[in-house]
DRENPA-235058 format. One record per residue (C-alpha): residue in one letter; chain; z, y, x; residue number from 0. Coordinates in nm, 4 decimals, always signed. Layout:
% residues N
{pt "a", "A", {Z, Y, X}, NUM};
...
This chain:
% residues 355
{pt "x", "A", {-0.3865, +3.3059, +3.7053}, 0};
{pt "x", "A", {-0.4776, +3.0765, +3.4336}, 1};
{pt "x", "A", {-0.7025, +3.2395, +3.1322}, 2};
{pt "x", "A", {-0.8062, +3.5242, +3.3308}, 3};
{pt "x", "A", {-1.1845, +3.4243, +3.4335}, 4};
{pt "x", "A", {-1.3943, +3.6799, +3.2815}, 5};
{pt "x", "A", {-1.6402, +3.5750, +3.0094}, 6};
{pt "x", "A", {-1.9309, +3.7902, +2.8189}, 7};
{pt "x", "A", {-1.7417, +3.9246, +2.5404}, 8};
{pt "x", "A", {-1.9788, +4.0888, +2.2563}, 9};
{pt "x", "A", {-1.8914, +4.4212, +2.1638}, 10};
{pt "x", "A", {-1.4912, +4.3235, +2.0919}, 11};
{pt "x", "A", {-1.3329, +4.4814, +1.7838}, 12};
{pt "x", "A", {-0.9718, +4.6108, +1.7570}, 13};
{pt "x", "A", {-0.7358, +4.4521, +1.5199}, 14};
{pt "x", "A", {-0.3665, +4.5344, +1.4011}, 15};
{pt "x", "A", {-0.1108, +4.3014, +1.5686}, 16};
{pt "x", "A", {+0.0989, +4.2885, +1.2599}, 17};
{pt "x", "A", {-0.1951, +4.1929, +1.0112}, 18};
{pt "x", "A", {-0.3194, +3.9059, +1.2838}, 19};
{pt "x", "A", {+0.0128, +3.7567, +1.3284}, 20};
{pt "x", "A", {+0.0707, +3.7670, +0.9469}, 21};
{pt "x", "A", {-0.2799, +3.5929, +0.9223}, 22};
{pt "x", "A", {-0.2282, +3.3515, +1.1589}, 23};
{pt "x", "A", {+0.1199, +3.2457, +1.0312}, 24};
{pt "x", "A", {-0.0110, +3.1871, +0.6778}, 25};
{pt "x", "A", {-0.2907, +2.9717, +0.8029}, 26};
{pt "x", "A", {-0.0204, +2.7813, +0.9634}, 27};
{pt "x", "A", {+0.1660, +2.7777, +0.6658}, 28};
{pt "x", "A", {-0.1331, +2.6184, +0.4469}, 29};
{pt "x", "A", {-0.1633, +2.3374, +0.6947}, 30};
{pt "x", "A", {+0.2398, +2.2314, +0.6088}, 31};
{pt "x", "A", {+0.4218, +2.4248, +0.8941}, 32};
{pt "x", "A", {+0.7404, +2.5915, +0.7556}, 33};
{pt "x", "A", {+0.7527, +2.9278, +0.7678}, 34};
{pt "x", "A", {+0.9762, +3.0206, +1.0548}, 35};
{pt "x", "A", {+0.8151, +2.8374, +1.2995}, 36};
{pt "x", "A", {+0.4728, +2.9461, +1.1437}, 37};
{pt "x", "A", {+0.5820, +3.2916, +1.2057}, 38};
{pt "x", "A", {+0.7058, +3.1457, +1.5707}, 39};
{pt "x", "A", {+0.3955, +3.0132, +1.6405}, 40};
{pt "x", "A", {+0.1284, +3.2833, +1.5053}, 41};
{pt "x", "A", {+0.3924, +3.5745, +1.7416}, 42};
{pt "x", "A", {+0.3419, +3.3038, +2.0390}, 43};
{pt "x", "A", {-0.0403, +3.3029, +2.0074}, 44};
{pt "x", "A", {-0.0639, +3.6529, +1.9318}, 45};
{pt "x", "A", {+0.1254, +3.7608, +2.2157}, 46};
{pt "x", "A", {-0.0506, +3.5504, +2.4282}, 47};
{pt "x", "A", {-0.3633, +3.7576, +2.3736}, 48};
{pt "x", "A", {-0.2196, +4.0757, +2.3921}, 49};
{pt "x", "A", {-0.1282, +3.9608, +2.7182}, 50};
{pt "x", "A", {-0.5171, +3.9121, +2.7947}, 51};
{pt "x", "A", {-0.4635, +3.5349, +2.7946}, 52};
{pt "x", "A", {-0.7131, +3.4232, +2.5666}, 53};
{pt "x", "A", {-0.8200, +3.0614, +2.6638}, 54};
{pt "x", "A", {-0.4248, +3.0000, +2.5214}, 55};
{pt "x", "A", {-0.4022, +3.1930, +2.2179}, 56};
{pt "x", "A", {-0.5772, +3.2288, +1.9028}, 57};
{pt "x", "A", {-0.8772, +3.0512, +2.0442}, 58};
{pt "x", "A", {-0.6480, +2.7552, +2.0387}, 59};
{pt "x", "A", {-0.5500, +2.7713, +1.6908}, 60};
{pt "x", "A", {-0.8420, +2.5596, +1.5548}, 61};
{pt "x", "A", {-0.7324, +2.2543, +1.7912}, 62};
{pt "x", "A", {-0.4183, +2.2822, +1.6390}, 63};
{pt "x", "A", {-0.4303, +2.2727, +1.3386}, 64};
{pt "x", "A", {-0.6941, +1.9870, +1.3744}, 65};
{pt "x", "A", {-0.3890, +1.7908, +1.5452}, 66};
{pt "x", "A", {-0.1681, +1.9085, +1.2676}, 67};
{pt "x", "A", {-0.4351, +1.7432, +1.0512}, 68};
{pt "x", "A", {-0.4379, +1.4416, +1.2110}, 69};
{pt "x", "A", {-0.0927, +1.3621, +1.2667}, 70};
{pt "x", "A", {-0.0804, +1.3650, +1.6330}, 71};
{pt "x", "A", {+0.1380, +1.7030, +1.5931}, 72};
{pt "x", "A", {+0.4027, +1.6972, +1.3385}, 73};
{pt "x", "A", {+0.3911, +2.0439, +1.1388}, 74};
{pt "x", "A", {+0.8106, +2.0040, +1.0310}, 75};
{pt "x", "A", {+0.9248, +1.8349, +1.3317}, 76};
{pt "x", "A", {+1.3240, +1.8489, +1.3831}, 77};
{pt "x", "A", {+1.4224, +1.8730, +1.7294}, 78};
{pt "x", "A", {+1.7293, +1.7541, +1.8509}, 79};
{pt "x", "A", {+1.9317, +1.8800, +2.1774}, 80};
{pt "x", "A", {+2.1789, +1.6987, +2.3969}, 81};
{pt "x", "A", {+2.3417, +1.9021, +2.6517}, 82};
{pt "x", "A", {+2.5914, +1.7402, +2.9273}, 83};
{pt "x", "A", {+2.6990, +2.0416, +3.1829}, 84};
{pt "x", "A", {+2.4301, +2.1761, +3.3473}, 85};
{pt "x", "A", {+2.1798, +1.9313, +3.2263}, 86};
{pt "x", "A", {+1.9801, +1.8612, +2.8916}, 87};
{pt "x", "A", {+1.7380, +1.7094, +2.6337}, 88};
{pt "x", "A", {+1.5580, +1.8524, +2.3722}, 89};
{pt "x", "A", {+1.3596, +1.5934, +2.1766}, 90};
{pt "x", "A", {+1.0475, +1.8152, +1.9975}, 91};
{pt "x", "A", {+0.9467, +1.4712, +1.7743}, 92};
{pt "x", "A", {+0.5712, +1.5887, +1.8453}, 93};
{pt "x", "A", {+0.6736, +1.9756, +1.7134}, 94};
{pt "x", "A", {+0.4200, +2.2119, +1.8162}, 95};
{pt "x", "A", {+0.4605, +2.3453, +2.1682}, 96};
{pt "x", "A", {+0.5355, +2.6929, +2.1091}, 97};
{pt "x", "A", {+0.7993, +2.6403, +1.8312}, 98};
{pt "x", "A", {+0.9882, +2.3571, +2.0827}, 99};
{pt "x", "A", {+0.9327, +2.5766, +2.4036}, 100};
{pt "x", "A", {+1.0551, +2.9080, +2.2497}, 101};
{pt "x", "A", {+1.3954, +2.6285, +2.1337}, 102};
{pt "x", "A", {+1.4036, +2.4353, +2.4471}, 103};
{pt "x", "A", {+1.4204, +2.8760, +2.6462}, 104};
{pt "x", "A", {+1.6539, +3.0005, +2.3696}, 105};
{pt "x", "A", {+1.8979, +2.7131, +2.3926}, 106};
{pt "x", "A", {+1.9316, +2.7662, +2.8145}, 107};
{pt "x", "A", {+1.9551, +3.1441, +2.8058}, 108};
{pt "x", "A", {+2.2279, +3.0499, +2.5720}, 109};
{pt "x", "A", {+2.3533, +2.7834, +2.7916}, 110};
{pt "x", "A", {+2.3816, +3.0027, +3.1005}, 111};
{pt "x", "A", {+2.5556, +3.2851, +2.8941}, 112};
{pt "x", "A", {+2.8391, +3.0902, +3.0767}, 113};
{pt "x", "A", {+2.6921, +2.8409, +3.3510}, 114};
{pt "x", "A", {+2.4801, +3.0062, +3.6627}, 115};
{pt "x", "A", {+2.2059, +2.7589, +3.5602}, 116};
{pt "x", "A", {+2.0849, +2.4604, +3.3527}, 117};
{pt "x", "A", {+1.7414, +2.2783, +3.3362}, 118};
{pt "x", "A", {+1.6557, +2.0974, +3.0235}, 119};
{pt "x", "A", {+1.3977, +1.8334, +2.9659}, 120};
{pt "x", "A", {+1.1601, +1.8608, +2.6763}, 121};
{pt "x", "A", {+1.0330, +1.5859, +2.5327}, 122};
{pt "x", "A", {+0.7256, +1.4901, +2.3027}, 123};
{pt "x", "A", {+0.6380, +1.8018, +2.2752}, 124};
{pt "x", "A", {+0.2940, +1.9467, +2.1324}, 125};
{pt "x", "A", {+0.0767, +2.1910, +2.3985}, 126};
{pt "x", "A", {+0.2972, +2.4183, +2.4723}, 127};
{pt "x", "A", {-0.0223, +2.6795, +2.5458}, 128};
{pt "x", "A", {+0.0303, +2.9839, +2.7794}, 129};
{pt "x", "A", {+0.3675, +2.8802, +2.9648}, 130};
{pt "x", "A", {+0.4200, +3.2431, +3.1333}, 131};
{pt "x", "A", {+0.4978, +3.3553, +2.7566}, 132};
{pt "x", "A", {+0.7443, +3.1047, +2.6809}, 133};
{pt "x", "A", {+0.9327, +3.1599, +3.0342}, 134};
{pt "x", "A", {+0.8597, +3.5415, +3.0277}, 135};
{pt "x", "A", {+1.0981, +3.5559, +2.7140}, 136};
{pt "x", "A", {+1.4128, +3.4212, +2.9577}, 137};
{pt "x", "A", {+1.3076, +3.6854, +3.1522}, 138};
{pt "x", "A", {+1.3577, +3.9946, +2.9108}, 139};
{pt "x", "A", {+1.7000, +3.8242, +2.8336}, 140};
{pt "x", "A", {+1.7996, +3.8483, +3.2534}, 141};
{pt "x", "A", {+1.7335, +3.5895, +3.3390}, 142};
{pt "x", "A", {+1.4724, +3.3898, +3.5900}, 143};
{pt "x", "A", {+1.3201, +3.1102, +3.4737}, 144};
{pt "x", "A", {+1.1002, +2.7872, +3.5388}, 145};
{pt "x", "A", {+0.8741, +2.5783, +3.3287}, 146};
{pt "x", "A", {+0.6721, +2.2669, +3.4782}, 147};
{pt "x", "A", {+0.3959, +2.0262, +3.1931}, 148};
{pt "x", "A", {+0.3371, +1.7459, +3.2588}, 149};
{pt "x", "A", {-0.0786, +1.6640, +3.0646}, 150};
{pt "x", "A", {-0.3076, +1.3893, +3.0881}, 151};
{pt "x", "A", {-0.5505, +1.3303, +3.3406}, 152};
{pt "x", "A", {-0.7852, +1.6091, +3.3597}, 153};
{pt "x", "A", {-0.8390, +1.6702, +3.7003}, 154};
{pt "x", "A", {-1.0010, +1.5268, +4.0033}, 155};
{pt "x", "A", {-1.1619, +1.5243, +4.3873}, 156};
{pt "x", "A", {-1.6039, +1.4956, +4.4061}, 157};
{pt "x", "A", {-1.6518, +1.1026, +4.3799}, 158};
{pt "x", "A", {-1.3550, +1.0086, +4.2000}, 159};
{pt "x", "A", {-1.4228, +0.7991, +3.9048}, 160};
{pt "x", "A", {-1.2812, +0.9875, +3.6347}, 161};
{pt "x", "A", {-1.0084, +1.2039, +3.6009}, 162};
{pt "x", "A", {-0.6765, +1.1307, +3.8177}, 163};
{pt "x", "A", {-0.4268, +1.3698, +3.7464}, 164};
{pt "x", "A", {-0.2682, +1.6251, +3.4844}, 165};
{pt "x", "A", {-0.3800, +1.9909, +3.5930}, 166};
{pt "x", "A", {+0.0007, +2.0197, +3.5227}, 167};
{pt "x", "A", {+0.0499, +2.3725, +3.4646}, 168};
{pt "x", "A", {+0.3674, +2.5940, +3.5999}, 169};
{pt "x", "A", {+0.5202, +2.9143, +3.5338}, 170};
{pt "x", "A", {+0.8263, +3.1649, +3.6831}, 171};
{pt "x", "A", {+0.9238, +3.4461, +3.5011}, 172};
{pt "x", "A", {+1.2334, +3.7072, +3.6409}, 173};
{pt "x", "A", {+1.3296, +3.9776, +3.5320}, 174};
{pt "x", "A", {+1.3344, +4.3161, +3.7915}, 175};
{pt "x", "A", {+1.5193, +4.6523, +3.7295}, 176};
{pt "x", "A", {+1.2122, +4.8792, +3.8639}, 177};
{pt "x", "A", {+0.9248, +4.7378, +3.6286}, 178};
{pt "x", "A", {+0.8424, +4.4805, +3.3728}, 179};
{pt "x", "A", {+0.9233, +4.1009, +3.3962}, 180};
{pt "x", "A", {+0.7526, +3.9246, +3.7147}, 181};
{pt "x", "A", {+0.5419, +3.6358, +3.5826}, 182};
{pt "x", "A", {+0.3273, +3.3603, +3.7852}, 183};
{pt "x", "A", {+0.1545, +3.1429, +3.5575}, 184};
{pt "x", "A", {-0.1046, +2.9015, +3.6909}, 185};
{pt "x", "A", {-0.2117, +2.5259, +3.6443}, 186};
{pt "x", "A", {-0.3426, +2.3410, +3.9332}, 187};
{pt "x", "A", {-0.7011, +2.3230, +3.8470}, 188};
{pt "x", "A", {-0.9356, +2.5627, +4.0175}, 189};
{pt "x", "A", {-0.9951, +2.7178, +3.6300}, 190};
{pt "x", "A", {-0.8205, +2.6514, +3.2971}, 191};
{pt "x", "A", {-0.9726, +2.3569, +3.0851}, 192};
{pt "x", "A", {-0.9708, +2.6470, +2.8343}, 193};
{pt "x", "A", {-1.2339, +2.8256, +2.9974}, 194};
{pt "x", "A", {-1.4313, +2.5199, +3.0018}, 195};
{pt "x", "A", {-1.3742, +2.4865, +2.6436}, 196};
{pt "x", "A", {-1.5131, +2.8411, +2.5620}, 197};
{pt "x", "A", {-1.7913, +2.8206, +2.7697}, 198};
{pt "x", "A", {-1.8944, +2.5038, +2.6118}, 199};
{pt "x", "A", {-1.8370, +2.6858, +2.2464}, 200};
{pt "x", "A", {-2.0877, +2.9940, +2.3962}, 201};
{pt "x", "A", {-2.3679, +2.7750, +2.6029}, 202};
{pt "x", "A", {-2.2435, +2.9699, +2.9199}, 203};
{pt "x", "A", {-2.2919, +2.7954, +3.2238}, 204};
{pt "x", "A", {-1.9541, +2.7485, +3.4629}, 205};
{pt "x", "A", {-1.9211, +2.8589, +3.8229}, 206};
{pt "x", "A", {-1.9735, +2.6290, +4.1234}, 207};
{pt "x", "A", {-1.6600, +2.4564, +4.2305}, 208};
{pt "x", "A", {-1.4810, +2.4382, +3.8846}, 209};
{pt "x", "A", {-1.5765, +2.0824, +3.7842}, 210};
{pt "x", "A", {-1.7362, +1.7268, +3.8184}, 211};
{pt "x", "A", {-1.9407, +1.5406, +3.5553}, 212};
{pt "x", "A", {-1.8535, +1.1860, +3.4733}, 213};
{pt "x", "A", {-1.9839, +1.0513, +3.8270}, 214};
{pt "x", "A", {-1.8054, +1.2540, +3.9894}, 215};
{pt "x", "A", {-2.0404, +1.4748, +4.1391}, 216};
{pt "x", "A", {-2.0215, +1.9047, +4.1200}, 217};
{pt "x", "A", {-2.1410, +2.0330, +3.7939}, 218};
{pt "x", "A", {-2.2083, +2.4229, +3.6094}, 219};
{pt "x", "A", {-2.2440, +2.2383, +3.2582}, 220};
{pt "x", "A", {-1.9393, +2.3272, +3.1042}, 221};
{pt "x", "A", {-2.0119, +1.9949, +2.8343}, 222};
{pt "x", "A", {-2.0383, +1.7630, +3.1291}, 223};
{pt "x", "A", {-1.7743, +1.9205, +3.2861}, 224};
{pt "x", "A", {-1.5546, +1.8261, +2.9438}, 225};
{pt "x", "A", {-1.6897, +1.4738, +3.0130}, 226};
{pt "x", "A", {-1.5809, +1.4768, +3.3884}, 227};
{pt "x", "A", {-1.3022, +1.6085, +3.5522}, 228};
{pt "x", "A", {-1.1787, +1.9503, +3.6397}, 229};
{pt "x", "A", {-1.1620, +2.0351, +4.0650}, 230};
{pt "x", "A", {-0.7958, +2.0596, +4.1951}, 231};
{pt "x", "A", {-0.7545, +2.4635, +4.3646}, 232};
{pt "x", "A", {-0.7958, +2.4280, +4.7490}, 233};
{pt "x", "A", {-0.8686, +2.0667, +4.7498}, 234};
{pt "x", "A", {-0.5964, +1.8034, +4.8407}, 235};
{pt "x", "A", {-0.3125, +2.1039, +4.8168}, 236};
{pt "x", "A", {-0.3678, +2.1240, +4.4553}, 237};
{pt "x", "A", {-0.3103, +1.7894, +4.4038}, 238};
{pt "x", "A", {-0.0024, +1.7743, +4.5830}, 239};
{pt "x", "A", {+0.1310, +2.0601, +4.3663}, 240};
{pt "x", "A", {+0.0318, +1.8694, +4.0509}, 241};
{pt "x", "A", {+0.2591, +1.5581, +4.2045}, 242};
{pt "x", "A", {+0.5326, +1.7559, +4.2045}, 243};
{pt "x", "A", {+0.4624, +1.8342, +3.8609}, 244};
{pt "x", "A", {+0.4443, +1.5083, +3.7772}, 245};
{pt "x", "A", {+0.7145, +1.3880, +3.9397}, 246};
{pt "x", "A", {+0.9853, +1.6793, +3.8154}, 247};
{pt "x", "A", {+0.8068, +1.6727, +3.4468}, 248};
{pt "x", "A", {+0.6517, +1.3446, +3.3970}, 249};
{pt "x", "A", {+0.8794, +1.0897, +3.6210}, 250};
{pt "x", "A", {+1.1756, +1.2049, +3.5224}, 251};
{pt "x", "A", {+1.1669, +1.3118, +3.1308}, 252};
{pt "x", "A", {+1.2014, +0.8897, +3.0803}, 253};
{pt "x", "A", {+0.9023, +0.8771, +2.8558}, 254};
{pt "x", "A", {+0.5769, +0.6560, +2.9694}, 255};
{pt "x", "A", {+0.2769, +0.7799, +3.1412}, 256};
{pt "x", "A", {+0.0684, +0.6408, +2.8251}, 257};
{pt "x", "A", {+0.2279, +0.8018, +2.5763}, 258};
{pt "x", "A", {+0.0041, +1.1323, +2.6499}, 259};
{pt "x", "A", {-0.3282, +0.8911, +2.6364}, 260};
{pt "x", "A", {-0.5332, +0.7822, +2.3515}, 261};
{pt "x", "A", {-0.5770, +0.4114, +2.3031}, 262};
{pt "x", "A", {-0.8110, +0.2909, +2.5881}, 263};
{pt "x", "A", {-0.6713, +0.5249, +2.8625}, 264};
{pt "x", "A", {-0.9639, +0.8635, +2.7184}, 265};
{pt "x", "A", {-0.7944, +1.1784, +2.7804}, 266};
{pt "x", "A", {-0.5578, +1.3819, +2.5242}, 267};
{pt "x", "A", {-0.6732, +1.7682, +2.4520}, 268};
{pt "x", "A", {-0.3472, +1.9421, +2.3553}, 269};
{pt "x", "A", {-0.1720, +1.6704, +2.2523}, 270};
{pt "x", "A", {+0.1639, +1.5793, +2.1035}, 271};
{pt "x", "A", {+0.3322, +1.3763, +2.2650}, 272};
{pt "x", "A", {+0.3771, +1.5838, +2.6428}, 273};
{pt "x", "A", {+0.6852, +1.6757, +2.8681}, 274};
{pt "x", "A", {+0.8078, +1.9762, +3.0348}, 275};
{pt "x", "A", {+1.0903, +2.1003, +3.2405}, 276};
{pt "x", "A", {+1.2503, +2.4019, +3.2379}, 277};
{pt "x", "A", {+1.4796, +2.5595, +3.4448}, 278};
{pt "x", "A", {+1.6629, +2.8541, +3.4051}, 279};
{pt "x", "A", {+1.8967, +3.0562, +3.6306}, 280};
{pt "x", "A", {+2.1213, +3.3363, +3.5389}, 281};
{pt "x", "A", {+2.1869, +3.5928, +3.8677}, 282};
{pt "x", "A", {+2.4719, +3.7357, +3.7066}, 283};
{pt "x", "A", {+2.6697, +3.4237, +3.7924}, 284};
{pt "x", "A", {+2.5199, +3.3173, +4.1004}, 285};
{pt "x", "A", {+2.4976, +3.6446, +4.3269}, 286};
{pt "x", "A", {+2.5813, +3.9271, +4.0677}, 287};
{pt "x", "A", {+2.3190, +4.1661, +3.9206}, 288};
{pt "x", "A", {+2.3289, +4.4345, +4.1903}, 289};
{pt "x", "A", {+2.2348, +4.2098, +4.4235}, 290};
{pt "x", "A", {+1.9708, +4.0193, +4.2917}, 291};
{pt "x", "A", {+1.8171, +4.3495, +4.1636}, 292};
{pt "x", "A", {+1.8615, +4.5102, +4.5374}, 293};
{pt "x", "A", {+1.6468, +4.1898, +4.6773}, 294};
{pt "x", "A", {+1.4000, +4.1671, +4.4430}, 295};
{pt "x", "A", {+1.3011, +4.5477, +4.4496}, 296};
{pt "x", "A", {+1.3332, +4.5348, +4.8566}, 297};
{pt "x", "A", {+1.0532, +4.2844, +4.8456}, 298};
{pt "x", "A", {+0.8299, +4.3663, +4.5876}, 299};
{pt "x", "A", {+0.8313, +4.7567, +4.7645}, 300};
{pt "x", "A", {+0.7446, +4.5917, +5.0899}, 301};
{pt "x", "A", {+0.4703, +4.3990, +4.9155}, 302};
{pt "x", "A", {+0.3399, +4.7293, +4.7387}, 303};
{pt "x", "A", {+0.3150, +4.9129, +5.0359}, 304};
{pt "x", "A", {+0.1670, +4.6498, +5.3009}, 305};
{pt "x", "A", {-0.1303, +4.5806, +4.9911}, 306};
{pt "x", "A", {-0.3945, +4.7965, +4.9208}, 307};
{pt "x", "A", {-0.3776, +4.8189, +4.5746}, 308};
{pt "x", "A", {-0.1375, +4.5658, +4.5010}, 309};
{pt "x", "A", {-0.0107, +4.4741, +4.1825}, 310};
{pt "x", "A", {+0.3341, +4.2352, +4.0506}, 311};
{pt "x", "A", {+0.2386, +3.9521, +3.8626}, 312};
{pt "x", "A", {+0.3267, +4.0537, +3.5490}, 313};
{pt "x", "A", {+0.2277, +4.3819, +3.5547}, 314};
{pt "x", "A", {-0.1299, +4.3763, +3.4317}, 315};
{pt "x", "A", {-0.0114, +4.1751, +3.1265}, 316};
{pt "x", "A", {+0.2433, +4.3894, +3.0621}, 317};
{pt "x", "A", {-0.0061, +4.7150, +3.0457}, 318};
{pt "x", "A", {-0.2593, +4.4953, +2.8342}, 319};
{pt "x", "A", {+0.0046, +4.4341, +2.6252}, 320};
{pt "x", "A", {+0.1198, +4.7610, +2.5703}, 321};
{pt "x", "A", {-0.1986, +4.9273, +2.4876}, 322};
{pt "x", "A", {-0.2702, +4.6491, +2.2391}, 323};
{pt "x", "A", {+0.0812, +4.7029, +2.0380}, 324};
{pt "x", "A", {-0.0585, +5.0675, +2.0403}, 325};
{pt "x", "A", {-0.4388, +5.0256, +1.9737}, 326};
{pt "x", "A", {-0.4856, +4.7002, +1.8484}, 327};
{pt "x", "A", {-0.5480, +4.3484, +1.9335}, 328};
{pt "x", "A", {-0.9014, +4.3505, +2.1363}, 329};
{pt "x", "A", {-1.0822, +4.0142, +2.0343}, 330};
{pt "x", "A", {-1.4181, +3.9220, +2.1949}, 331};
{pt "x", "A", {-1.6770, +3.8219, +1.8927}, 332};
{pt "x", "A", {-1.6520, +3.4565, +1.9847}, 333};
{pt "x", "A", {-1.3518, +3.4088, +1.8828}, 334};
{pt "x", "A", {-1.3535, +3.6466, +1.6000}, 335};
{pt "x", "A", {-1.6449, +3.4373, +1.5049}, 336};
{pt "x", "A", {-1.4247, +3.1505, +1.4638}, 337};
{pt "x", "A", {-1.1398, +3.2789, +1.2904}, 338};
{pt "x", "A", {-1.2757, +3.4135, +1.0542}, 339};
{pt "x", "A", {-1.4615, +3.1120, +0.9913}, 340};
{pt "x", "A", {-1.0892, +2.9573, +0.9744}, 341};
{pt "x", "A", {-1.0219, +3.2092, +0.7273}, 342};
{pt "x", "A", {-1.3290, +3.0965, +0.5170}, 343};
{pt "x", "A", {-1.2003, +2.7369, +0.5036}, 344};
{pt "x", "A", {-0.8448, +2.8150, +0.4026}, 345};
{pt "x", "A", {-0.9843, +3.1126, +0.1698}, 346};
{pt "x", "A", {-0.7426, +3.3666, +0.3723}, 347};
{pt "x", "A", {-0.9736, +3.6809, +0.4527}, 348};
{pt "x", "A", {-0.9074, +3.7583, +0.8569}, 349};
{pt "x", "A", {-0.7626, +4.0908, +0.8816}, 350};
{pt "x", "A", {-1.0618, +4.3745, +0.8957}, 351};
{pt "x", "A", {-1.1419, +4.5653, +1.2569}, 352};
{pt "x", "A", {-0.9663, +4.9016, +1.3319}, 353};
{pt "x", "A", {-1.1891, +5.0008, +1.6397}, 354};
């Protein structure tokens, strides 16, 4: 699962969800997002780590809001949706990824209110982060749902002289009568770049296997492996899964390959101007509730009892999130570090610790 690589974390505090997402928002705010989709935004990112995803949530916010700053993410972006039958497009105008996402999943659990499915095509969209979140929302509304991103070159096989493919991220979220929401969320890099990225920002060294520097050869330096390329998971298979990304979210969406590159073909880092697909699927119209439910808790039983110890994707999430709605948000000091140097900058105090 993507985010989940453990990292030293130094004596993390506990902080109020309420007072972080409040935070967060206004920091938004002071960088010219409006406030709904400030408030969408900050309850995205915030959510994200609760759900102990936290190379996609407020880690992230810095890059951001230096894209906000620059123009390559538009902080007021109107987005526009077409919808013909069972197909759609929402145009994000460069929005930020988790106010268009949360739109683009809204407007097709809407849709299939009274159509068994629909898949919509977002377009020039920002990041849209930690896709299981965005997905995982269809979910709690009944219904299963599909998200593929297509992103810019990042990933590569040893020797390969510089990065070939997007590591073109996926998620699946359904909803199951006997637990919380199932969700699979995973890229097809061995590790999120966001791992990368924080053990760059720590001086951490990286496993063997995640990366290649610029020559192509196997690196631990996280900075060279920032340089390089990220490795595809289980070789030449997780390139043909990022193919099919790029194919369903990338080919088809009808904007160019280049639009997700700088000038001179060097590599986007959450950029504006990206594509996604989502599908959605509403049982209730397809097989009826009581079956669907009937399947889904046949198999995931079996799977329980033939696993020693096994867990639903989902699940672990779901308890992290829980306990941090009821504790606190648990942030390691690294990123604390930089938020509340955030919160120096834009002369917002970061909310204090309550554990």
């Amino acid at each position: 699962m993507r985010g989940r690589v453990p990292m030293s974390d130094d004596q993390p505090q506990r902080y109020a969800l309420p007072a972080v997402t409040a935070w967060c928002s206004a920091v938004l705010e002071r960088a010219g997002v409006p406030r709904d989709a400030a408030d969408v935004t900050a309850g995205v990112l915030v959510r994200t780590d609760a759900r102990g995803f936290r190379t996609h949530g407020l880690m992230r916010l810095r890059s951001y809001l230096e894209k906000l700053a620059s123009g390559e993410v538009a902080p007021a972006a109107e987005l526009k949706t077409e919808i013909n039958g069972s197909y759609g497009v929402v145009e994000a105008h460069a929005a930020l990824g988790q106010v268009a996402g949360t739109a683009a999943v809204d407007r097709a659990v809407e849709a299939t209110a009274a159509q068994p499915l629909i898949g919509l095509m977002l377009r020039d969209t920002g990041h849209l982060g930690a896709l299981g979140i965005l997905v995982l929302r269809a979910a709690e509304a009944g219904r299963v749902a599909l998200v593929l991103q297509a992103t810019p070159p990042i990933i590569a096989m040893p020797g390969a002289n510089g990065p070939m493919l997007g590591n073109n991220p996926f998620a699946i979220a359904a909803p199951r009568s006997n637990g919380p929401p199932i969700v699979v969320d995973m890229a097809c890099s061995v590790a999120a770049r966001g791992n990368i990225l924080r053990a760059a920002r720590t001086g951490e060294p990286i496993p063997e296997g995640w990366a290649v520097d610029e020559a192509g050869s196997p690196t631990t330096d996280a900075a060279a492996a920032l340089k390089g390329a990220l490795l595809p998971f289980a070789g030449h298979k997780g390139l043909g899964v990022s193919i099919i990304v790029e194919l369903l979210a990338g080919s088809l969406s009808g904007r160019p390959f280049e639009s997700s590159m700088n000038k001179g073909g060097q590599v986007r880092s959450a950029s504006g101007h990206l594509n996604a697909l989502f599908l959605v699927f509403n049982p209730d119209l397809m097989i009826g509730r009581a079956a669907y439910d009937a399947h889904v808790t046949a198999w995931t039983g079996h799977y329980k009892s033939a696993g020693r110890s096994a867990r639903i994707p989902g699940e672990r999430a779901h308890d992290a999130e829980t306990q941090a709605a009821a504790e606190g948000l648990q942030l390691p000091a690294d990123i604390t570090d930089d938020l509340k140097q955030l919160a120096s900058e834009h002369s917002l105090p970061f909310p204090g610790a309550i554990g």
